[in-house]
N, CA, C and O atoms as a Tinker XYZ file with bonds, in Angstrom:
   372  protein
     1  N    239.551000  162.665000   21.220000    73     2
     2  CA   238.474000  163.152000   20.375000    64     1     3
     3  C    237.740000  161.961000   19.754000    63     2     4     5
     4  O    238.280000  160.954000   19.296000    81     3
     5  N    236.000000  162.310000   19.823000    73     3     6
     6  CA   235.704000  161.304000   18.999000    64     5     7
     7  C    235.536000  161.208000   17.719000    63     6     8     9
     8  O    236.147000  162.103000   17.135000    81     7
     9  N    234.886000  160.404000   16.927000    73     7    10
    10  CA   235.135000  160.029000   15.722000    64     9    11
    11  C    233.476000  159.676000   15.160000    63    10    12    13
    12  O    232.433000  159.505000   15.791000    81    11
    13  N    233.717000  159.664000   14.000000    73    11    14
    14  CA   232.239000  159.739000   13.009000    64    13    15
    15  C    232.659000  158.433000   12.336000    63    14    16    17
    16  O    233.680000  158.637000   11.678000    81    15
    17  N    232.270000  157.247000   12.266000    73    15    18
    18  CA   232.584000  156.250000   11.467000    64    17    19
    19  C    231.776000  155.841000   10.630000    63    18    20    21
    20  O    232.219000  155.263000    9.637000    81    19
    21  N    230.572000  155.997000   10.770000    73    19    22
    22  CA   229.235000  155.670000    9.807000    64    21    23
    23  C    228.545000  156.462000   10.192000    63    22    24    25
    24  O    228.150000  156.670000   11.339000    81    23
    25  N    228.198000  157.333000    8.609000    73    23    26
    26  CA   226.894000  158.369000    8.128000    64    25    27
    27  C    226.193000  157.901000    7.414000    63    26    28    29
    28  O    226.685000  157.435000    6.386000    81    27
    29  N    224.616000  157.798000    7.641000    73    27    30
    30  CA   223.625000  157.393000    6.338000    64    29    31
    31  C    222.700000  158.787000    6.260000    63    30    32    33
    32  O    222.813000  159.675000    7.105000    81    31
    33  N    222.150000  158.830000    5.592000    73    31    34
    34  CA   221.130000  160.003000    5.455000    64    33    35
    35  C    219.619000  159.261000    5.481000    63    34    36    37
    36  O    219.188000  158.211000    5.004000    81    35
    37  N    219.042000  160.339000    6.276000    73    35    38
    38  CA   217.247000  159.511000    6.854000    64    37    39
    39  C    216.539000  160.782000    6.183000    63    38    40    41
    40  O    217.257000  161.609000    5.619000    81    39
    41  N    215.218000  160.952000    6.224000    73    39    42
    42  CA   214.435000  161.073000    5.933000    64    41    43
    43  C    214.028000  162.387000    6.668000    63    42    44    45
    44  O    213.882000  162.249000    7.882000    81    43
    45  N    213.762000  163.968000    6.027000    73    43    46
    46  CA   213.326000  165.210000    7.270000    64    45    47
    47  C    214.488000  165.714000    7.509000    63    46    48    49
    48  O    214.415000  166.547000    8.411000    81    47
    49  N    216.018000  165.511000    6.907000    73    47    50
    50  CA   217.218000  166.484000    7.258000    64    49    51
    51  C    217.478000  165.801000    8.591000    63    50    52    53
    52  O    217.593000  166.621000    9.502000    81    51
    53  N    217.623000  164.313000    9.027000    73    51    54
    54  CA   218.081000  163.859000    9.999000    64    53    55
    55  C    219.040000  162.780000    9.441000    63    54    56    57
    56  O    218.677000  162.256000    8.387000    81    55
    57  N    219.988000  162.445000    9.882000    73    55    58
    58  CA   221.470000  161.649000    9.841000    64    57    59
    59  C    221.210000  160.423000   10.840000    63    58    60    61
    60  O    220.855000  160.738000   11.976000    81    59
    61  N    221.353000  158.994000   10.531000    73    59    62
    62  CA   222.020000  158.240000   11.118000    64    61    63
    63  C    223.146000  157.938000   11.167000    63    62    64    65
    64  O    223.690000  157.469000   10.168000    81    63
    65  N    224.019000  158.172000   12.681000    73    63    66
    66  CA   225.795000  158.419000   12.980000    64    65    67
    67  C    225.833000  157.312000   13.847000    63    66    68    69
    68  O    224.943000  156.869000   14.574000    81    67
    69  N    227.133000  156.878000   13.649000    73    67    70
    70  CA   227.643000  155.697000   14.568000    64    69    71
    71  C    228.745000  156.512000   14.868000    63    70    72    73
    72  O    229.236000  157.203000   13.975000    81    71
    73  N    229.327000  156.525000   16.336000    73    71    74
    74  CA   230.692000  157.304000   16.624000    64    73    75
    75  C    231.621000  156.275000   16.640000    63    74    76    77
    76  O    231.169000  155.139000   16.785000    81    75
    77  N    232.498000  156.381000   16.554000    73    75    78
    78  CA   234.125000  155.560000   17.455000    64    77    79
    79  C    233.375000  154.953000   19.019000    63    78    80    81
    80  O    232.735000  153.902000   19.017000    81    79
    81  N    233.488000  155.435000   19.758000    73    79    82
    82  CA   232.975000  155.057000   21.122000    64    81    83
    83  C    231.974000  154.193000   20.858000    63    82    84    85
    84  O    231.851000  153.487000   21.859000    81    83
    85  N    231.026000  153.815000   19.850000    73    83    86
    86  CA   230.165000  152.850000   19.797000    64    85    87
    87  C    228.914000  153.459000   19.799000    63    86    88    89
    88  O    227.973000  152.755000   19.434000    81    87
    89  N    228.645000  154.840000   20.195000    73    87    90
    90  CA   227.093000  155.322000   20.371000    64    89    91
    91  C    226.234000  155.347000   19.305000    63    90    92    93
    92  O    226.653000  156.085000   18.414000    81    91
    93  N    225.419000  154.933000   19.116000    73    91    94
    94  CA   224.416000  155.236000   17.466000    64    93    95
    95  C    223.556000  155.840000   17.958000    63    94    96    97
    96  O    223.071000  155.668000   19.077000    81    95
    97  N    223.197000  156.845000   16.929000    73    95    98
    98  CA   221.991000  157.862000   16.845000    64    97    99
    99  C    221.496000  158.695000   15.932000    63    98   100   101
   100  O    222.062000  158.666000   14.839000    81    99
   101  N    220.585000  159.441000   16.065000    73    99   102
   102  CA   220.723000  160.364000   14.777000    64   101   103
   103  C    221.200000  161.861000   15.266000    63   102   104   105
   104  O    221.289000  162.156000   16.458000    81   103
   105  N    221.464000  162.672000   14.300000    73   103   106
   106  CA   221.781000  163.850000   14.192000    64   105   107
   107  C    220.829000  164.777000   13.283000    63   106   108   109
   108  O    220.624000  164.515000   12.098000    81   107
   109  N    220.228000  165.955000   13.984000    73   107   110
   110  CA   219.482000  166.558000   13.067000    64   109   111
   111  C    220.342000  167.482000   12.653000    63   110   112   113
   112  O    221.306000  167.944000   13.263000    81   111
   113  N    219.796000  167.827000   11.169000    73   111   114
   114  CA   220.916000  168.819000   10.463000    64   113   115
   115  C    219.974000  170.094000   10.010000    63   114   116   117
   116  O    220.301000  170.950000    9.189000    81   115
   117  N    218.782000  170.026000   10.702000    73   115   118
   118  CA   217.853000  171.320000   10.310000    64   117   119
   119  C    217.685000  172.164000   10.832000    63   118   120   121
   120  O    216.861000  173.020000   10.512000    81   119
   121  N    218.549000  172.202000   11.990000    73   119   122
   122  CA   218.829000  173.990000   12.683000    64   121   123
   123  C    220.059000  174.482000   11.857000    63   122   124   125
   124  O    220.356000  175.660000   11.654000    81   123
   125  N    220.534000  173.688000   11.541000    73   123   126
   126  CA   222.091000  174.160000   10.398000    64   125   127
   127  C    221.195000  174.933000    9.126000    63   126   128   129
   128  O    221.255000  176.129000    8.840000    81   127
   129  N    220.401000  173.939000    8.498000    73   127   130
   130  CA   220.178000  174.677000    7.180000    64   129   131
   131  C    219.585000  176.112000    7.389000    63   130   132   133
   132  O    218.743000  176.524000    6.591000    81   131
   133  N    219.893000  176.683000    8.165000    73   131   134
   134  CA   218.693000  177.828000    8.078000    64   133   135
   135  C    220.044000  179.095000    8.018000    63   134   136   137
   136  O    219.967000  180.316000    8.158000    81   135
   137  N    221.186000  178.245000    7.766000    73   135   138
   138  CA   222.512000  179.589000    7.260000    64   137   139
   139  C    222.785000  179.729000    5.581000    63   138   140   141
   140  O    223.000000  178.708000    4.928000    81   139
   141  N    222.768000  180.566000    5.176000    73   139   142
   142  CA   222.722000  180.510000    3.792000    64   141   143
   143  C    224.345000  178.955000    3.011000    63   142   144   145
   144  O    224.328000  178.504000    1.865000    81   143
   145  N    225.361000  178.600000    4.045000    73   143   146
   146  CA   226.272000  177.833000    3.914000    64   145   147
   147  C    225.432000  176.297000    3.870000    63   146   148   149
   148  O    225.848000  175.312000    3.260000    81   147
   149  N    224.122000  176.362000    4.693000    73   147   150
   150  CA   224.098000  175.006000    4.234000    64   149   151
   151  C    222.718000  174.835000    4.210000    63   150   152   153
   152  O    222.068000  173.978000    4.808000    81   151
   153  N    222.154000  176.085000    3.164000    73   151   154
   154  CA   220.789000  175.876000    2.907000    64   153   155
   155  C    220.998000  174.941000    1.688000    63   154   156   157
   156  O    220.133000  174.068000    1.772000    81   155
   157  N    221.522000  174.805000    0.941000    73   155   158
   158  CA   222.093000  173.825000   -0.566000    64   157   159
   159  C    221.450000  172.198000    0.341000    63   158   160   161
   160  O    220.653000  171.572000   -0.359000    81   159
   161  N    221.718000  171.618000    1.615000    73   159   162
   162  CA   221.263000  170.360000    2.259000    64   161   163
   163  C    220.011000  170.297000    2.158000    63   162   164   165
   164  O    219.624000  169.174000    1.838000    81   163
   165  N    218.790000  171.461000    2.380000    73   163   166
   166  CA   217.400000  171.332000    2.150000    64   165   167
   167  C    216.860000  170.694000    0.819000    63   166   168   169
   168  O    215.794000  170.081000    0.889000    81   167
   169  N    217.626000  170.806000   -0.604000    73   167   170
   170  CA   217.565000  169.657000   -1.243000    64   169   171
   171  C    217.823000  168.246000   -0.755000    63   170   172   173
   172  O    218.812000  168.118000   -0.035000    81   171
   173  N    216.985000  166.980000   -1.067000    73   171   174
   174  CA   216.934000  166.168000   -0.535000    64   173   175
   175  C    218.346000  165.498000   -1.418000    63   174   176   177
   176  O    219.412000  165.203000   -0.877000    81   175
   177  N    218.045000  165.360000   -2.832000    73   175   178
   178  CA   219.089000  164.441000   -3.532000    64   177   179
   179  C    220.418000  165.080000   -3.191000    63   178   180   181
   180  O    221.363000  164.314000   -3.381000    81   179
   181  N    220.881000  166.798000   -2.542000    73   179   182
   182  CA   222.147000  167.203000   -2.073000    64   181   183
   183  C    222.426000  166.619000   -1.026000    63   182   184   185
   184  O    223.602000  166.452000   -0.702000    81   183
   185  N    221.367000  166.171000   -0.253000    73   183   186
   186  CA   221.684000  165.983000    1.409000    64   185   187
   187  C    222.133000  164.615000    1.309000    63   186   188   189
   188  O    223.125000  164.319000    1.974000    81   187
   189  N    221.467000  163.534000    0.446000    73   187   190
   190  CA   221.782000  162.354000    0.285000    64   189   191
   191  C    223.392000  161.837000   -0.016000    63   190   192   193
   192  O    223.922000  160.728000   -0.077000    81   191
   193  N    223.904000  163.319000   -0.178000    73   191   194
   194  CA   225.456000  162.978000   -0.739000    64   193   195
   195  C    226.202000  162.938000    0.615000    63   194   196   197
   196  O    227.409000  163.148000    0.493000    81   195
   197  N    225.909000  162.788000    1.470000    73   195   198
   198  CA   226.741000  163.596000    3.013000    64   197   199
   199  C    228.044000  162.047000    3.208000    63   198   200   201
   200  O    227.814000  160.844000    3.093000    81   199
   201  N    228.856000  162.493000    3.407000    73   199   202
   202  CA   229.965000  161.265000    3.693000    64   201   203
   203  C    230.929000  161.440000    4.991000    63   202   204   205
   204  O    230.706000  162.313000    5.829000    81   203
   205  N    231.966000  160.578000    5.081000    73   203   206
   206  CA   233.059000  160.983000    6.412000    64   205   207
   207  C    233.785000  162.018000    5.572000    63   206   208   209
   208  O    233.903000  162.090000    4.349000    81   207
   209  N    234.250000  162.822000    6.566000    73   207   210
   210  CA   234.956000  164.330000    6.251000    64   209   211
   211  C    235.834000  164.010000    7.399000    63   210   212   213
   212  O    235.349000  164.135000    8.524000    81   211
   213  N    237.126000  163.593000    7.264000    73   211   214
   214  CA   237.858000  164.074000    8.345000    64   213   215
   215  C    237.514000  163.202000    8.985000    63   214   216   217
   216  O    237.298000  162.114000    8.452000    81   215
   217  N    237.268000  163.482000   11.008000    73   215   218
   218  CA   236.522000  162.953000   11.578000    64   217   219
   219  C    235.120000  162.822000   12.368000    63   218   220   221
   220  O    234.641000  162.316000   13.383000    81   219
   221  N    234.588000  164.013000   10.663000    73   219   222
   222  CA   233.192000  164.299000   11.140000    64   221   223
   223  C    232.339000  163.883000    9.931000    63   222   224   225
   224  O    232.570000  162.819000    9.355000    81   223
   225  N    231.510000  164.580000    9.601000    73   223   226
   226  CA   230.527000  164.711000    8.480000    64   225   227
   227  C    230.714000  165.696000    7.297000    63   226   228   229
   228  O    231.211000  166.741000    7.718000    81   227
   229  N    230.581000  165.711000    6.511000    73   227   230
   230  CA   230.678000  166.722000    5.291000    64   229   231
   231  C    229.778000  166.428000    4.191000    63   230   232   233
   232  O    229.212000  165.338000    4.115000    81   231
   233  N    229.582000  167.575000    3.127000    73   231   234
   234  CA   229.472000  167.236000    1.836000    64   233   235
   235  C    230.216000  168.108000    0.844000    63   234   236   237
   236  O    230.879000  169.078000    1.212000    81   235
   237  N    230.044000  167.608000   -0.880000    73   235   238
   238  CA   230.730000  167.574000   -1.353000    64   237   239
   239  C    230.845000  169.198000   -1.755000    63   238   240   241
   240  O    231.729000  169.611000   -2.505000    81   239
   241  N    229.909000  169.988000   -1.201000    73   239   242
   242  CA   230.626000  171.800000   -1.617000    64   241   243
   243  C    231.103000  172.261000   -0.246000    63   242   244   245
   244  O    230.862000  173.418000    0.101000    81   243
   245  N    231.648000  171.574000    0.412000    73   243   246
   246  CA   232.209000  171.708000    1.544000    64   245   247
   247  C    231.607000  172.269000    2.967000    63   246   248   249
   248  O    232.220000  173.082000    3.659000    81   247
   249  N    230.444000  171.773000    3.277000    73   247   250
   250  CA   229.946000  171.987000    4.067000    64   249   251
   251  C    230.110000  170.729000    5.633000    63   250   252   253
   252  O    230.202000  169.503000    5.579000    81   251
   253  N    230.101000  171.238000    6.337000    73   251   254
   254  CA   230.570000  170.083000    7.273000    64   253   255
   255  C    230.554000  170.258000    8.646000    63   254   256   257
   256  O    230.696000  171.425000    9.012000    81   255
   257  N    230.423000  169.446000    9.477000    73   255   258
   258  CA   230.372000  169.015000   10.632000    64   257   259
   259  C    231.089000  168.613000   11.236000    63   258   260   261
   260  O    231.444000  167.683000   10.511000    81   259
   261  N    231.893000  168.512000   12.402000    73   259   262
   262  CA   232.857000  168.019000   13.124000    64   261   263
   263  C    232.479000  167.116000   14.076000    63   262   264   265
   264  O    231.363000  167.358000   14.536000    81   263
   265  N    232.915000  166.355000   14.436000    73   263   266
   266  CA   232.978000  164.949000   15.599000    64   265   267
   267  C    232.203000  165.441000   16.937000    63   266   268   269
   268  O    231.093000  164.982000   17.206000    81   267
   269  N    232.926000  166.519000   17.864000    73   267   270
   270  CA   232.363000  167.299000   18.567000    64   269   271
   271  C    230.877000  167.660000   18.885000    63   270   272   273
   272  O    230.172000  167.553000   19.889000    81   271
   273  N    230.696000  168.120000   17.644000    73   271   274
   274  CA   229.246000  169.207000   17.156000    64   273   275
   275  C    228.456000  167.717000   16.821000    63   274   276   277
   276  O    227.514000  167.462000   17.572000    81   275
   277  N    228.687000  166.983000   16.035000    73   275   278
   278  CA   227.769000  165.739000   16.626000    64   277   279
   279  C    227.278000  164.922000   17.218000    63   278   280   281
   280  O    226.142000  164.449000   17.232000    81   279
   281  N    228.672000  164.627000   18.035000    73   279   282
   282  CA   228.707000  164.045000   19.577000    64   281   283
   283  C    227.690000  164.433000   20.717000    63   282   284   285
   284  O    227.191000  163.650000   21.525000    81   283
   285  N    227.442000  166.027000   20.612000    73   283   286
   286  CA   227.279000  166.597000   21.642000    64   285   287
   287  C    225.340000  166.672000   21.281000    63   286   288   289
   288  O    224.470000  166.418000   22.115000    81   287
   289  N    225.162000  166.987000   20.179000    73   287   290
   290  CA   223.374000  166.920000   19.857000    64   289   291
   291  C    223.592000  165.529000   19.302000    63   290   292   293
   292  O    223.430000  165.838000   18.122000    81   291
   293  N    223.862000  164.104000   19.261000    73   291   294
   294  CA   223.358000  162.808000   18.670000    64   293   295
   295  C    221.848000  162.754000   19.869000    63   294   296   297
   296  O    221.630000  163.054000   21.043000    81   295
   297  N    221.185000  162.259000   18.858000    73   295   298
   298  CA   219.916000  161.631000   19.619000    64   297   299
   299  C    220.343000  160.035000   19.649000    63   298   300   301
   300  O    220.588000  159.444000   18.597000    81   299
   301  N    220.420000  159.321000   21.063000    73   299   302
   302  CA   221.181000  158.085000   20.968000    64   301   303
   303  C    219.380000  157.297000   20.445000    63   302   304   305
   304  O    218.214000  157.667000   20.308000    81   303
   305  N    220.052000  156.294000   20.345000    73   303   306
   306  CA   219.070000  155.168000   19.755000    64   305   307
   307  C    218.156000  154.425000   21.355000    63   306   308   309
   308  O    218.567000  153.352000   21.796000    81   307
   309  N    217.389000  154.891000   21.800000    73   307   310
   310  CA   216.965000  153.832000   22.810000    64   309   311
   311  C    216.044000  152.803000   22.680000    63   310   312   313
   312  O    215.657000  152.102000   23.615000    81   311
   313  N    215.618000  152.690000   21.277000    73   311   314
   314  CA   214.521000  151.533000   21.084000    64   313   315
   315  C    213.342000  152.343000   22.123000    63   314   316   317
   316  O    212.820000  151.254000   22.365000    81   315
   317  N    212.772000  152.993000   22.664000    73   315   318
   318  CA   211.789000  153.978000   22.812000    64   317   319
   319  C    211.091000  154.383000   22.398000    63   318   320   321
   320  O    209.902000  154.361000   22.715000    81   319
   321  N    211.784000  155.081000   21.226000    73   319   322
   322  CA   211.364000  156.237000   20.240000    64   321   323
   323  C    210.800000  155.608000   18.774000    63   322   324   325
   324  O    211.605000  155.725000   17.851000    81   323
   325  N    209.740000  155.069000   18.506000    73   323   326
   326  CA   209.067000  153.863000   17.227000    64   325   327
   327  C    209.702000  154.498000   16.297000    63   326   328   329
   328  O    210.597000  153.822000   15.791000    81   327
   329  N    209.589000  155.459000   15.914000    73   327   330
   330  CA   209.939000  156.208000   14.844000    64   329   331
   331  C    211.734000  156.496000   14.728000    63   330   332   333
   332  O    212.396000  156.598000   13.696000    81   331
   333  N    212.026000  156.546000   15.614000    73   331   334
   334  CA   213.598000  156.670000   15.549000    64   333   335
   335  C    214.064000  155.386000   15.130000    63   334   336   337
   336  O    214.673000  155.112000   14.096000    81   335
   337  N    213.602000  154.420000   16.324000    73   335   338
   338  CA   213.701000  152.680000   15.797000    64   337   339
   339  C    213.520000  152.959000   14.124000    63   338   340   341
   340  O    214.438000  152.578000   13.398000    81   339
   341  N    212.766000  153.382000   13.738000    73   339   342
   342  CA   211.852000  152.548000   12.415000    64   341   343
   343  C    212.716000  153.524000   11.135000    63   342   344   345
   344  O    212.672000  153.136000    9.967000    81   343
   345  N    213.361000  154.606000   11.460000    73   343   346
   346  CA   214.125000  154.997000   10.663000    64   345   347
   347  C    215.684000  154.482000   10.963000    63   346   348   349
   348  O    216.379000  154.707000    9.972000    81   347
   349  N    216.283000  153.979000   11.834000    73   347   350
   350  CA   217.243000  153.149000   12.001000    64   349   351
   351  C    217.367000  152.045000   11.367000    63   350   352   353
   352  O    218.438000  151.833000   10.797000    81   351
   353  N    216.292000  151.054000   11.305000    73   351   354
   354  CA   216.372000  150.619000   10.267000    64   353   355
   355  C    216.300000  150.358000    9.037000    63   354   356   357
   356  O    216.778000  149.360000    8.495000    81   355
   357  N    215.631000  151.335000    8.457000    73   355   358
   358  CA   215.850000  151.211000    6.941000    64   357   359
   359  C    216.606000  152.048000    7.168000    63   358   360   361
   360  O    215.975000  153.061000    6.868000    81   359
   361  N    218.129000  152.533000    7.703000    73   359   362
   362  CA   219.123000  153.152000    7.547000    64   361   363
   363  C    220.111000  152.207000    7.464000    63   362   364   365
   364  O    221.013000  152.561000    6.705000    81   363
   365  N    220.299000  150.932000    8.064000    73   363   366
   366  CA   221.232000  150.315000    8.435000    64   365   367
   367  C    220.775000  148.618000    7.181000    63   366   368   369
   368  O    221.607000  147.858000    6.686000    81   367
   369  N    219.702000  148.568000    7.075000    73   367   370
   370  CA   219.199000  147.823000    6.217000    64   369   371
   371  C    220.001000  146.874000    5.154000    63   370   372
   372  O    219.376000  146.180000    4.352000    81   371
């Protein structure tokens, strides 16, 4: 199984994730908010709290993500995408 080792929070309900295996990317978390469990993330200063859970993602009223479920939608980083680039780095900054 993989692993979530670094979460930052970006900008629009999107996540920059680094896995175990080495892949970086982001994760969008805005098809999630649309369940009443993790409409509380559509606040920006709630979403900003998101940390490692385990070996996925979480926050602190227990909402969360698993390794799996991120693994499988990460948008990898290809230097391609200006805007993905350009929020990568002021994520990692």
């Amino acid at each position: 199984m993989n692993k979530v080792i670094k979460v930052d929070p970006l900008p629009g309900g999107y996540l920059q994730v680094e896995l175990q295996d080495g892949r970086c990317g982001e994760f969008d978390v805005n098809p999630y908010m649309t369940s009443d469990f993790f409409l509380p993330l559509k606040n920006e200063a709630w979403f900003q709290k998101v940390g490692l859970f385990f070996a996925g993602i979480g926050w602190p009223d227990g909402q969360d993500l698993g390794p799996d479920t991120v693994a499988a939608h990460l948008i990898p980083l290809t230097g391609k995408d200006p805007q993905s680039f350009l929020r990568a780095v002021w994520a990692f900054d």
